[in-house]
C-alpha positions, -999 to +999 in steps of 0.1 A: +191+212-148+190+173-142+154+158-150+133+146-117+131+111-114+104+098-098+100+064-080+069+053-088+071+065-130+106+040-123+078+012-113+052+020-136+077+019-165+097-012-152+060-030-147+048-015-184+083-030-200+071-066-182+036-062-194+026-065-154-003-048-132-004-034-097-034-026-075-036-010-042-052-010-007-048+018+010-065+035+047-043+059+060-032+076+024-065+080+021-056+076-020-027+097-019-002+066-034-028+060-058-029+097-072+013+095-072+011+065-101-019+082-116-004+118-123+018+102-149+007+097-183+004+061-197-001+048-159-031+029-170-011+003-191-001-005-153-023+003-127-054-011-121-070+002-096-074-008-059-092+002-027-096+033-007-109+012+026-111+035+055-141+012+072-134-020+085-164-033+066-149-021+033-115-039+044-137-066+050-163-061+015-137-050-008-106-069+005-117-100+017-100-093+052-119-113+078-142-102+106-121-125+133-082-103+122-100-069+125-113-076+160-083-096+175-057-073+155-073-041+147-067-025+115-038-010+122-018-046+125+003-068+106-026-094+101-046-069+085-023-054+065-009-090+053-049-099+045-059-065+030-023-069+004-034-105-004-068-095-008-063-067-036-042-093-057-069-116-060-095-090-062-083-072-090-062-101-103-028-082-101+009-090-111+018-071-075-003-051-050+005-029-023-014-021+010-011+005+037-030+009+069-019+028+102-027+058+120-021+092+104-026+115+129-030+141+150-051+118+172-062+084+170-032+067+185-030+045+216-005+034+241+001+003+215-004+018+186+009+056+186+006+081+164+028+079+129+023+038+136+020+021+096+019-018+085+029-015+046+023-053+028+034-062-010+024-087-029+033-106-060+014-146-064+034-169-036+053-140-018+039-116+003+059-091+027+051-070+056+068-040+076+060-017+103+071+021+103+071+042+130+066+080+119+058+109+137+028+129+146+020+148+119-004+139+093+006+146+062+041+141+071+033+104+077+009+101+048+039+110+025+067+091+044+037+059+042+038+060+003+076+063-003+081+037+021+056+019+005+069+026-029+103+016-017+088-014-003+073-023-038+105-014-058+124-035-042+099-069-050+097-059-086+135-057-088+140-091-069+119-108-092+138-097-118+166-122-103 
């Protein structure tokens, strides 16, 4: 039987080889992607740390996202996301970062900003790049479709820098 490859051991190895670090910012996984890169041995050569920031004063606190995006934007917004992806890198002085906020489910949604509505944002220094998803309704369906986007999302970065 083949061996299972996992995305984010593929990152953590790729990042290791580089002698790189990654943080994260996460809301709606609630820590989930964080527990994906930490299940694997030797993930601390890699992975610093990050942010499980639920409140908008820990986005604010923790993240450096300002007062004025939350209000205008909301959390759940390509502002915040942008300034909460940003604000891990220089908070726990990173090589990349990743963020994730949106609205898990089952309730919570508006006409705006349904249900299984995600902003994911990485980061390396000088580049920075955003994307909405739109899931579905069910929780943990759209935490776990959030953090292989997300992962994805990151992948992708790292192997464009490599260019």
């Amino acid at each position: 039987m083949p061996k299972k490859i996992y995305l984010e051991k593929v990152i953590l190895n790729t990042l290791a080889e580089k002698s790189q670090t990654l943080s994260i910012a996460e809301s709606c996984t609630g820590g989930y992607i964080s527990h994906l890169f930490t299940q694997h041995p030797g993930a601390s050569k890699v992975f610093l740390g990050g942010a499980i920031s639920y409140s908008y004063e820990l986005k604010e606190s923790m993240l450096g996202v300002k007062s004025e995006t939350l209000a205008q934007y909301g959390a759940v917004s390509e502002q915040t996301v942008t300034e909460m992806v940003e604000g891990a890198l220089h908070t726990f002085k990173s090589d990349y970062a990743l963020a994730v906020t949106g609205i898990a489910g089952p309730d919570g949604g508006t006409e705006d900003k349904p249900v299984g509505t995600v902003w994911i944002g990485v980061a390396k220094p000088g580049k920075t790049q955003v994307k909405k998803f739109t899931f579905g309704n069910k929780r943990a369906q759209n935490i776990e479709r959030s953090a292989i986007s997300a992962l994805f999302m990151l992948n992708n970065l790292i192997k464009d820098s490599g260019k």
